[in-house]
Structure formats: structure tokens, C-alpha cells
One Martini backbone bead per residue (centre of mass of N, CA, C, O) as a GRO file, in nm:
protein
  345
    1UNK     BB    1   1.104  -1.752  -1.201
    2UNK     BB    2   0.796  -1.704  -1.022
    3UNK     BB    3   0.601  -1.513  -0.860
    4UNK     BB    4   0.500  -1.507  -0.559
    5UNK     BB    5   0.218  -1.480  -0.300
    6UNK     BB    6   0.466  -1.406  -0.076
    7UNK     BB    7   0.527  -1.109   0.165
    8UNK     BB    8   0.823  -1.019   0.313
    9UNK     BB    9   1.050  -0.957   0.545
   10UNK     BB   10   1.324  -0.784   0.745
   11UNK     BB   11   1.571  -0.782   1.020
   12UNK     BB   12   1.763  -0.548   0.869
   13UNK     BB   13   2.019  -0.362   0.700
   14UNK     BB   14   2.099  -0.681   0.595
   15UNK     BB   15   2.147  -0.902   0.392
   16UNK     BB   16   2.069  -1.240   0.502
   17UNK     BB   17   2.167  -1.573   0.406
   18UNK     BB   18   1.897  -1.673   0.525
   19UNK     BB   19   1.742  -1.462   0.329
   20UNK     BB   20   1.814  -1.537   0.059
   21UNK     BB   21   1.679  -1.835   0.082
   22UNK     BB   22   1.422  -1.735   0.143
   23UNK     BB   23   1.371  -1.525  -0.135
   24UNK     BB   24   1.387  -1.831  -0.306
   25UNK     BB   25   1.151  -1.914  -0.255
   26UNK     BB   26   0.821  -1.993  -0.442
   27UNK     BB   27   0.662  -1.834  -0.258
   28UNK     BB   28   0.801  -1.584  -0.329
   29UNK     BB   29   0.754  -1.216  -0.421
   30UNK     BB   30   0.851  -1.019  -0.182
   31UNK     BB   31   0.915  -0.725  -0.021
   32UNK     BB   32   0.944  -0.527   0.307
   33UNK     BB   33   1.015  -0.202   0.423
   34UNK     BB   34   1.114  -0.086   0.747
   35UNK     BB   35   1.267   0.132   0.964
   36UNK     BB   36   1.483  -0.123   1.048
   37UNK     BB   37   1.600  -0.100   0.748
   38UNK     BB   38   1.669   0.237   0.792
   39UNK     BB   39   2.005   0.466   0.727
   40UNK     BB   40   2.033   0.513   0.437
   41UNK     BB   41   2.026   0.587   0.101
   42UNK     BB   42   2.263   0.409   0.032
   43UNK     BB   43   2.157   0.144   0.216
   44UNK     BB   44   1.952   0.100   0.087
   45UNK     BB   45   2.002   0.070  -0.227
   46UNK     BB   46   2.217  -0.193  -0.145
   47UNK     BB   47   1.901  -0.353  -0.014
   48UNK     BB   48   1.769  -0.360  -0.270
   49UNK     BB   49   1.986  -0.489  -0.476
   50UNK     BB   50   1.996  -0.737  -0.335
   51UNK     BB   51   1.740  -0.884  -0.327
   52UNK     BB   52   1.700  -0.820  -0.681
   53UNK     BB   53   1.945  -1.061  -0.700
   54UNK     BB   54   1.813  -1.314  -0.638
   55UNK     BB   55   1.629  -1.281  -0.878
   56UNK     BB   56   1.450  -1.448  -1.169
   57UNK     BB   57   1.248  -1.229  -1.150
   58UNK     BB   58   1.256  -1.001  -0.947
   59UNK     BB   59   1.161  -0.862  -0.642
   60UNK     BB   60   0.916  -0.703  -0.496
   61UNK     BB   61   0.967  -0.383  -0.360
   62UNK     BB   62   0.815  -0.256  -0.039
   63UNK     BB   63   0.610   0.016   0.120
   64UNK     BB   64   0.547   0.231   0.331
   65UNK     BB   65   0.477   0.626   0.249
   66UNK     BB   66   0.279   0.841   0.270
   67UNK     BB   67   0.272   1.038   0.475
   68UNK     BB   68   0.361   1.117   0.784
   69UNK     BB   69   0.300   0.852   0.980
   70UNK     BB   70   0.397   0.744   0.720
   71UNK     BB   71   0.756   0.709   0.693
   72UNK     BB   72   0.993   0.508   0.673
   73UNK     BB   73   1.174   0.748   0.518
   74UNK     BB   74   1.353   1.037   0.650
   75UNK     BB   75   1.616   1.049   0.544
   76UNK     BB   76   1.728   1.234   0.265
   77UNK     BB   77   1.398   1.256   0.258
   78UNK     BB   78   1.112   1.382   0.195
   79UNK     BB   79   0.870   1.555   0.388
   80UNK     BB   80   0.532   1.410   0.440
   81UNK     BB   81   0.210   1.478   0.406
   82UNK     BB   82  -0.048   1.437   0.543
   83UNK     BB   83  -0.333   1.414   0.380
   84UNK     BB   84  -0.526   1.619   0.518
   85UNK     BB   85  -0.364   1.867   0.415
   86UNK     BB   86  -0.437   1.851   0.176
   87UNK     BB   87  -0.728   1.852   0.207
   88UNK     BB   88  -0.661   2.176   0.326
   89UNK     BB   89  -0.645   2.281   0.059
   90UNK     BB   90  -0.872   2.187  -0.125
   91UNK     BB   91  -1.073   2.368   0.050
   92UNK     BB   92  -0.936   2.681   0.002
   93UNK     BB   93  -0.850   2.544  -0.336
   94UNK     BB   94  -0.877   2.300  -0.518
   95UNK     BB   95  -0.627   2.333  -0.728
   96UNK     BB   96  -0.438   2.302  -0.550
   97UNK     BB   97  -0.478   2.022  -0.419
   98UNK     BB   98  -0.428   1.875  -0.671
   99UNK     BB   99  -0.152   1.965  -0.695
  100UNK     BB  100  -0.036   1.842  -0.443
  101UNK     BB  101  -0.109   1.562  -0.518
  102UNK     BB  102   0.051   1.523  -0.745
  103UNK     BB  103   0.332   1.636  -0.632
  104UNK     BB  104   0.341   1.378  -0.387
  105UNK     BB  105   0.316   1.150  -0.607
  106UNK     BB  106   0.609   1.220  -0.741
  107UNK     BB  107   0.812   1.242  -0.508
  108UNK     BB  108   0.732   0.938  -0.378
  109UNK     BB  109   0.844   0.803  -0.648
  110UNK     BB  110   1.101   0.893  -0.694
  111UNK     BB  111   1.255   0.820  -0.478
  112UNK     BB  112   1.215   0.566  -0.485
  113UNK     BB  113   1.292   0.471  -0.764
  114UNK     BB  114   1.597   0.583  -0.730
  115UNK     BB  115   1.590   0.316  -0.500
  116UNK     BB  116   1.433   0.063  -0.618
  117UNK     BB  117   1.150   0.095  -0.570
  118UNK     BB  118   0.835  -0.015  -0.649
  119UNK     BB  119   0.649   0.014  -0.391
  120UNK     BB  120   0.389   0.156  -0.229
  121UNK     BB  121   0.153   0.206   0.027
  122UNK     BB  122  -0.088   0.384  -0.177
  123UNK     BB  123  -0.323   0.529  -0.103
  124UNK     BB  124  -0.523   0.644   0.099
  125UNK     BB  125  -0.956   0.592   0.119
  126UNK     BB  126  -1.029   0.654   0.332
  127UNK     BB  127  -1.270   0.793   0.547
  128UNK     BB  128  -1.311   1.068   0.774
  129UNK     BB  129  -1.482   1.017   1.080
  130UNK     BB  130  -1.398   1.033   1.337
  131UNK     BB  131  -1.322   0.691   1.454
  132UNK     BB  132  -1.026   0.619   1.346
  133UNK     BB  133  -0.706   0.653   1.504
  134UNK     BB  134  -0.533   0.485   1.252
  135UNK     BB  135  -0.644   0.687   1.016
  136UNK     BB  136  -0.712   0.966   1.028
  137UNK     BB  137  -0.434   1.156   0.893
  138UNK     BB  138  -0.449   0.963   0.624
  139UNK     BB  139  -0.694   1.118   0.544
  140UNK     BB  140  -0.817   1.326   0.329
  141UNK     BB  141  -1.140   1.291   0.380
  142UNK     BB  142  -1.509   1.280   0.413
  143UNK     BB  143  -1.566   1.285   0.171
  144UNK     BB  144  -1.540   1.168  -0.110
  145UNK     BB  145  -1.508   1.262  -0.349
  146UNK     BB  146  -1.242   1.421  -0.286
  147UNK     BB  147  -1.099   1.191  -0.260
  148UNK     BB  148  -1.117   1.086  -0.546
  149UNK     BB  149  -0.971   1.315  -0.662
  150UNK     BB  150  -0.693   1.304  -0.515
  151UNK     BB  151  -0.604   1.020  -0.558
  152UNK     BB  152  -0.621   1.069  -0.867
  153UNK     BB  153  -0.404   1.237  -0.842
  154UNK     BB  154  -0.180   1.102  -0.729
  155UNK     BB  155  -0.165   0.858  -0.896
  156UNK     BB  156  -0.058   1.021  -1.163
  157UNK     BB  157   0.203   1.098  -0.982
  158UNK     BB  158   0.344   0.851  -0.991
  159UNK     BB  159   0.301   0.715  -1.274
  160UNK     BB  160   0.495   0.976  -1.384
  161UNK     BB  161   0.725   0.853  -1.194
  162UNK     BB  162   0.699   0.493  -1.196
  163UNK     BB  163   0.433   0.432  -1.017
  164UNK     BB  164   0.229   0.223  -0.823
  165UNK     BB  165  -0.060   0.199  -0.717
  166UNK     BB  166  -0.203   0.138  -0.351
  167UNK     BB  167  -0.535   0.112  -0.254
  168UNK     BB  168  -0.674   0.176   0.068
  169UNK     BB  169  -0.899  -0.019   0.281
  170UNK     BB  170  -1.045  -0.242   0.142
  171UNK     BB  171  -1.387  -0.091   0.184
  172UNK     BB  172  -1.325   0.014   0.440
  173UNK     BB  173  -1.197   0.182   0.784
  174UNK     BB  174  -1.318   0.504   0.863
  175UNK     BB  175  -1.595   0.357   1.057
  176UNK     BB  176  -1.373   0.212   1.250
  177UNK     BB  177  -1.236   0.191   1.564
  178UNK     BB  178  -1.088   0.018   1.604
  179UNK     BB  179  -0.743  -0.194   1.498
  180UNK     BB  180  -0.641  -0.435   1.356
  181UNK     BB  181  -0.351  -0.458   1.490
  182UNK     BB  182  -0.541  -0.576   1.744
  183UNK     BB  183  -0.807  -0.591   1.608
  184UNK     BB  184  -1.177  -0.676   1.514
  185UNK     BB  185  -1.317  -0.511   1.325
  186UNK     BB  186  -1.698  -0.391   1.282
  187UNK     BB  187  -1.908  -0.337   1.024
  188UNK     BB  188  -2.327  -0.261   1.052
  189UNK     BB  189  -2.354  -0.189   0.767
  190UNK     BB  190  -2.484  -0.148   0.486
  191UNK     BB  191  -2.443  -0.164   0.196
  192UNK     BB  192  -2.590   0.136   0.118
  193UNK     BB  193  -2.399   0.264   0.303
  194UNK     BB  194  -2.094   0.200   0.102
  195UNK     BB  195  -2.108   0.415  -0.111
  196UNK     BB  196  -1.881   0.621  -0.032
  197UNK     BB  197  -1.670   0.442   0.031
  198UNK     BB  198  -1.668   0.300  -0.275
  199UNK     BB  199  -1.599   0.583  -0.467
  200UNK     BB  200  -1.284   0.609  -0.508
  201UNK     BB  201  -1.276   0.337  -0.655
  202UNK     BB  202  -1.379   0.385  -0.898
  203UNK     BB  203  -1.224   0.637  -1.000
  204UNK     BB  204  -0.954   0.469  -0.996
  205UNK     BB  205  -1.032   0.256  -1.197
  206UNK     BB  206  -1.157   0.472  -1.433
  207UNK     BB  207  -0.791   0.512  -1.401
  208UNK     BB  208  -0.632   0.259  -1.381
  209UNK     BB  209  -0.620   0.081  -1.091
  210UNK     BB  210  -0.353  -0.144  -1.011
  211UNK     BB  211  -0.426  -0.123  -0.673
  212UNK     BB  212  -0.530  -0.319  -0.367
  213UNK     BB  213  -0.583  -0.294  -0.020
  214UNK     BB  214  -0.727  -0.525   0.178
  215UNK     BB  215  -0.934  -0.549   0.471
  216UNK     BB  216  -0.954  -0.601   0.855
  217UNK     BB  217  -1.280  -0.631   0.788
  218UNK     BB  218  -1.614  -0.647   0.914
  219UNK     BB  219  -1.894  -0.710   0.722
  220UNK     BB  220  -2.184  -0.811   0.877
  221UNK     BB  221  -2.404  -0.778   0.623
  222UNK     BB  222  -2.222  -0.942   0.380
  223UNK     BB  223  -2.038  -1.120   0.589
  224UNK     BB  224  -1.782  -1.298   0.846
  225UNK     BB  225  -1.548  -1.196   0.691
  226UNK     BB  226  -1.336  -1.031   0.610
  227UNK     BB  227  -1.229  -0.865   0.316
  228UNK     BB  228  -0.932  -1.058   0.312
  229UNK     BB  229  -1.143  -1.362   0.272
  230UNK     BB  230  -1.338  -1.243   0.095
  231UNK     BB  231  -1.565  -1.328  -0.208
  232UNK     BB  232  -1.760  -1.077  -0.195
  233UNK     BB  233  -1.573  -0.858  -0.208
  234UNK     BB  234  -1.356  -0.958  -0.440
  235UNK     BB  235  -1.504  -1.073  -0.669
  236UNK     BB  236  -1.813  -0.963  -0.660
  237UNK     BB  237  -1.715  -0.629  -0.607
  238UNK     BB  238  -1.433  -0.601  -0.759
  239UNK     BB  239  -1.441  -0.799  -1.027
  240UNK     BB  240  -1.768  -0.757  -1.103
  241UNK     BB  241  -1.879  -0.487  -1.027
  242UNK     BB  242  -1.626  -0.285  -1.061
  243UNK     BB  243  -1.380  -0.389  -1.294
  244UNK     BB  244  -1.121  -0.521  -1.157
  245UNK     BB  245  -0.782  -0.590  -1.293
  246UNK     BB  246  -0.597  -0.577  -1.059
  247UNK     BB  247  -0.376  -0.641  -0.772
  248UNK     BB  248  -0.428  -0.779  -0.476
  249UNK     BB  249  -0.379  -0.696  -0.109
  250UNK     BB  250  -0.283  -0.817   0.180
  251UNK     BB  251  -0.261  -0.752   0.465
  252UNK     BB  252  -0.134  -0.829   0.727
  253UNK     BB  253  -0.148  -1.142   0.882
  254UNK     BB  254  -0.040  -1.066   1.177
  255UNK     BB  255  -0.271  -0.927   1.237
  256UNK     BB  256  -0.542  -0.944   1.429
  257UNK     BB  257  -0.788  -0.921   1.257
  258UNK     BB  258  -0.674  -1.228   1.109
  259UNK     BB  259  -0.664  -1.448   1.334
  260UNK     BB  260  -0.951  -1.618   1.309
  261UNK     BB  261  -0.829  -1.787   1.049
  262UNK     BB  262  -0.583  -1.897   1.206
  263UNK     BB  263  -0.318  -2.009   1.115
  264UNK     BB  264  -0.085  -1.888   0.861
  265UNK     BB  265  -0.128  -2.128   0.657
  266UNK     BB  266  -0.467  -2.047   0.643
  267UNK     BB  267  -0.461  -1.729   0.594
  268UNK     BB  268  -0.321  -1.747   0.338
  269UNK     BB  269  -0.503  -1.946   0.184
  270UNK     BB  270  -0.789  -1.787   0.223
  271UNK     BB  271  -0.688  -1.528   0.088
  272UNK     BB  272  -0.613  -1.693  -0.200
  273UNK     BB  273  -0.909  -1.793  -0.251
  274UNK     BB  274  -1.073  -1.504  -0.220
  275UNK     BB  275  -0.834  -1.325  -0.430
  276UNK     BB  276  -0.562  -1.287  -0.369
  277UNK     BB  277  -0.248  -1.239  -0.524
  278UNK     BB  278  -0.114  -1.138  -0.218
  279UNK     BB  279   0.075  -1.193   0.133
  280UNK     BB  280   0.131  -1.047   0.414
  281UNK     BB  281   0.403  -1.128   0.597
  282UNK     BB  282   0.494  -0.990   0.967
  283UNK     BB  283   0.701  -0.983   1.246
  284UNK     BB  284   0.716  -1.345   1.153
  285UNK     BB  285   0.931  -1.573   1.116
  286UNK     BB  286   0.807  -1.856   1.208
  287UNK     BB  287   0.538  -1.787   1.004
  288UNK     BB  288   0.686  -1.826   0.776
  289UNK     BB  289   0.820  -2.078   0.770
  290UNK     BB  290   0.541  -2.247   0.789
  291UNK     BB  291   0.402  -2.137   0.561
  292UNK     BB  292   0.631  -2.242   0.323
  293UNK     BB  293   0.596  -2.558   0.449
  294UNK     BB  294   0.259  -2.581   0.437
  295UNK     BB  295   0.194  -2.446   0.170
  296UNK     BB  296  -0.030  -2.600  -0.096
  297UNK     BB  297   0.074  -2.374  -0.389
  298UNK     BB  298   0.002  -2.304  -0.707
  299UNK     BB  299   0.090  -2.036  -0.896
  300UNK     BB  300  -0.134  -1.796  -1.014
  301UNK     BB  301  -0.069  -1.653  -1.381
  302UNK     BB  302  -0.254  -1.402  -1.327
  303UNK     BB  303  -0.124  -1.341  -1.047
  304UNK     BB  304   0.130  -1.284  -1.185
  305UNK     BB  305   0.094  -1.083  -1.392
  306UNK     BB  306  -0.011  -0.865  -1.216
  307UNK     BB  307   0.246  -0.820  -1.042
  308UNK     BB  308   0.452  -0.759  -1.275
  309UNK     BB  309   0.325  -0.462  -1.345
  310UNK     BB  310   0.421  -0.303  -1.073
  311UNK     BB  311   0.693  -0.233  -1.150
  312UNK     BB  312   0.924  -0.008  -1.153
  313UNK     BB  313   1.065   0.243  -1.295
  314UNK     BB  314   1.326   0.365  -1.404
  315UNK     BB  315   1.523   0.625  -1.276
  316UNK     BB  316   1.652   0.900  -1.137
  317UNK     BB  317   1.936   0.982  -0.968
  318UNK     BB  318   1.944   1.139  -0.709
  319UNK     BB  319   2.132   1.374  -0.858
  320UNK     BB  320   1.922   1.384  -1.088
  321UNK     BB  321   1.672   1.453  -0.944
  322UNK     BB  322   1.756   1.726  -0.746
  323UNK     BB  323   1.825   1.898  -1.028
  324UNK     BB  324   1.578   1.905  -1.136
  325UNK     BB  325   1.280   2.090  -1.156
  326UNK     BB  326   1.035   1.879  -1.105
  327UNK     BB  327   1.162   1.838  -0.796
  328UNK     BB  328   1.188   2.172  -0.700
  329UNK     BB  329   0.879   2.208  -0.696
  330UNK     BB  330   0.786   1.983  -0.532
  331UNK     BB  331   0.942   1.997  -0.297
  332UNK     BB  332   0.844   2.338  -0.225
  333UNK     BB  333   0.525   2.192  -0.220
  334UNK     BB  334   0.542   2.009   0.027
  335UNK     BB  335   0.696   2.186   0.232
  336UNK     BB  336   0.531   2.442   0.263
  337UNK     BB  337   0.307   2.331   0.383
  338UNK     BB  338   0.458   2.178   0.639
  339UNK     BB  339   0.562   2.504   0.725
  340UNK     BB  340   0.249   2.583   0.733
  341UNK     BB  341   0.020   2.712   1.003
  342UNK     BB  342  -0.289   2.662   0.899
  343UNK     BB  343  -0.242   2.345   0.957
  344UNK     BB  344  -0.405   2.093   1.064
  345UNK     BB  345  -0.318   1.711   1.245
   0.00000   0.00000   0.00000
């Protein structure tokens, strides 16, 4: 069985009968998992081997863990840095900040894959325009460029310890204010305005950038709709001109911001014919359902090939991996930044 293009979540800490079941339609192919699904580090490894014994090959386990508000497992595991600190190391030192974005991206993939998970959902590449509170501190930098290097030096960091990298939220939400979760975002700028919010992924593309995930945000200068439904995003610029030949990811289409588009088994549907090869649907058990029992599509092999390269490296288990010098040395560099007074966030 191939993995399928629509990923759900789970209901609680345990995987149930009912959803063991659901997680062999052929058109799941991932796992989301979020902060009430977790409970200890034993716990979660016992609900991520439970869902990847369900099928085979098994299905893609993901998660949001950006660091800083968006860390969905916290206990047993490093607290990391919101990234705008990476950001202010950066300013203080460039070489610093480069080594430390590499260093968190070591730390929060080594972590993950020592628990079988597959994917973080990140980094964030949105720019920090000082207009997004949904964005905020979870961007690198204003600048673009700089954004554009600690990027890519976090996904070398991932990479190292056996995750792919999934750069978020093409082609940019950090210069609008609404927040897709409640709203549909609009930014009303032209083409040749977003030549900056699009640099980072240049440079991430440069570097053989596995995967991104793309936004819940309306460019009414280039589309009428989302750029995770539109084909002058995902395939005029981002397959076409970008020549990214990585796997795309819509965001949550549960989002207000996607709403738009219909109901979820349309939302879906519209999504990947835009060209995204995933789509993400979350919080809303009776939408998988629907979506499941009336969506007529079949997996795209090309889609599927990209989606099936992201799996994690099986890495060191965490005694073995807390035992390491470089879990100790990372682990010192990201805790040390977190605990001095000099960064605001």
C-alpha cells in the first residue's frame, strides 16, 4: 500500500480501534501529532510505533516544534528557542547565530527521530515585518537574507541528525496581519514586492530543500485564491521558476483561511490539484470522515515518491543519544541562549 495525500490527527494518547482503522484508508498517508497527544517520552514512542505498525510501508509521523510557542512536546525533551533569539544571536555575532541555528536543528530533529517521528513542521521563513502577532517570534529575522542563511543552516542541522526540513509558509504570511487560523489573510502587494518574502526559499531550494508548506494567504495581485490552492504558486513559481522538485504541504485546511474553498472534501480536492502532494486536515473528525468517504482521487506516484523521501533516519536512542558529546554540546548551546537575560522575545 502507497502512502496516501491526506494527513489527519489523533484524538487523544492512545491510538484507538477506530482510528487504526482510519489510518489504513488508502488515501491517509501521515500522522499529525499535537500537544494532546502527549504525555512522556515513553508514551509518545509507544503512540508513534502503534500508528507505524499500522501499515506498510508506514505512514509519515509529523509535528509542529518549531521551538518557543510551538512546541508541542516539552517535558523530557530541550526547551527550544523561539527563533527570532537565533535572530538576536545572529545581530550580536553572525557566526554565532549560524552555529546555532545549526545546533537546533540537530538538537529538536535528533530528539524527534530518537522517538520515530518523521517530520517537524518547520522552519518558519516568513519575515518578520512587525504585522503578524501569529507569525511574531517565530521568524528568524526582518531581513531577508539573514533569514535565508540561519535557514539553511537549521536544515543542515536537521539533516545531520536524519530530518528533512519542511520551510513554511510559502511564499510568505509575515506582512500580513489577519492570522489564517480565524481569517483569510490578503496581501496586496505586488509581484516584485515579494521578492524578499521569496528569498529565503531560493537559497533553502539551493541547498536541496526537502519540503514546504504552503500558505493560507491570499496574493490578490498574482491569484483570487490561497496560495495553497493556487497554480501560479505551487507550480508556475515554485516548480517552474523556483525549480523546486521537493514535496509540498497544505497548511491545516480546517484553517478559517481555507474556508473559502468550500467544504473539506472540495478544500482537499482543489488543494491538490493546485499541486500540493499533502494535505493537512486537523480538529475535525467528521471532516476526515467525509472527506475519506467522498473524495475520488487517485494517489499521484510522483506524489508519492516525494512524500515517501521524507521519512526520518532511525537515529540513537535517547540514552544513547543524551550519553553523546554532540546531544551535550547542542543541548548546552540552545539551553545557555534560553536562560540569558540579553534576548527579548
Amino acid at each position: 500500500m502507497t502512502l496516501g495525500p491526506i494527513m489527519i490527527d489523533l484524538l487523544g494518547k492512545e491510538l484507538q480501534a477506530d482510528e487504526r482503522e482510519l489510518l489504513r484508508h488508502p488515501l491517509v498517508g501521515g500522522v499529525i501529532l499535537f500537544t494532546r497527544n502527549f504525555e512522556s517520552r515513553e508514551q509518545i514512542r509507544q503512540l508513534v510505533s502503534d500508528v507505524r505498525a499500522v501499515r506498510n510501508p508506514p505512514l509519515l509521523v509529523a509535528v509542529d516544534y518549531e521551538g518557543g510557542r510551538v512546541q508541542r512536546f516539552r517535558k523530557d525533551f530541550t526547551l527550544l528557542p523561539p527563533m527570532r533569539v537565533i535572530g538576536q544571536v545572529y545581530d550580536r555575532d553572525h557566526q554565532a547565530g549560524l552555529q546555532l541555528a545549526q545546533q537546533t536543528g540537530w538538537l529538536l530533529a535528533a530528539e524527534l527521530c530518537a522517538n520515530g517521528i518523521d517530520l517537524s513542521f518547520g522552519p518558519v521563513v516568513d519575515l518578520d515585518y512587525g504585522a503578524s502577532s501569529v507569525i511574531g517570534d517565530r521568524a528568524f529575522h526582518r531581513d531577508a537574507r539573514v533569514v535565508g542563511e540561519l535557514a539553511v543552516a537549521m536544515m543542515h542541522g536537521m539533516r545531520d541528525a536524519g530530518m528533512c526540513a519542511v520551510a513554511k509558509h510559502f511564499p510568505g504570511h509575515g506582512a500580513v496581519v489577519a492570522d489564517s487560523h480565524v481569517a483569510l489573510p490578503v496581501d496586496r502587494r505586488r509581484y516584485v514586492d515579494l521578492n524578499q518574502d521569496i528569498h529565503p526559499y531560493v537559497r533553502l531550494i539551493d541547498n536541496q530543500l526537502p519540503a514546504v508548506m504552503a500558505a493560507h494567504v491570499v496574493f490578490e495581485q498574482i491569484d483570487n485564491v490561497p496560495a495553497s490552492f493556487s497554480r501560479k504558486w505551487l507550480v508556475d513559481e515554485l516548480r517552474s521558476k523556483l525549480s523546486f522538485t521537493g514535496a509540498v504541504f497544505s497548511d491545516d485546511l480546517s484553517m478559517e483561511g481555507a474556508s473559502i474553498m468550500g467544504a473539506m472534501p472540495q478544500r482537499a480536492r482543489k488543494s491538490l490539484e493546485a499541486g500540493c502532494d499533502m494535505v493537512l486536515i486537523c480538529n475535525n473528525r467528521d471532516a476526515v470522515l467525509k472527506t475519506l468517504h467522498e473524495l475520488d482521487i487517485q494517489p499521484d506516484p510522483v506524489s508519492m515518491m516525494r512524500l515517501a523521501r521524507l521519512r526520518g533516519q532511525p537515529g540513537l536512542d535517547q540514552q544513547q543519544l543524551q550519553s553523546s558529546s554532540l546531544w551535550q554540546s547542542c543541548q548546552a548551546a540552545v539551553s545557555g541562549c534560553l536562560n540569558s537575560n540579553q534576548f527579548s522575545v
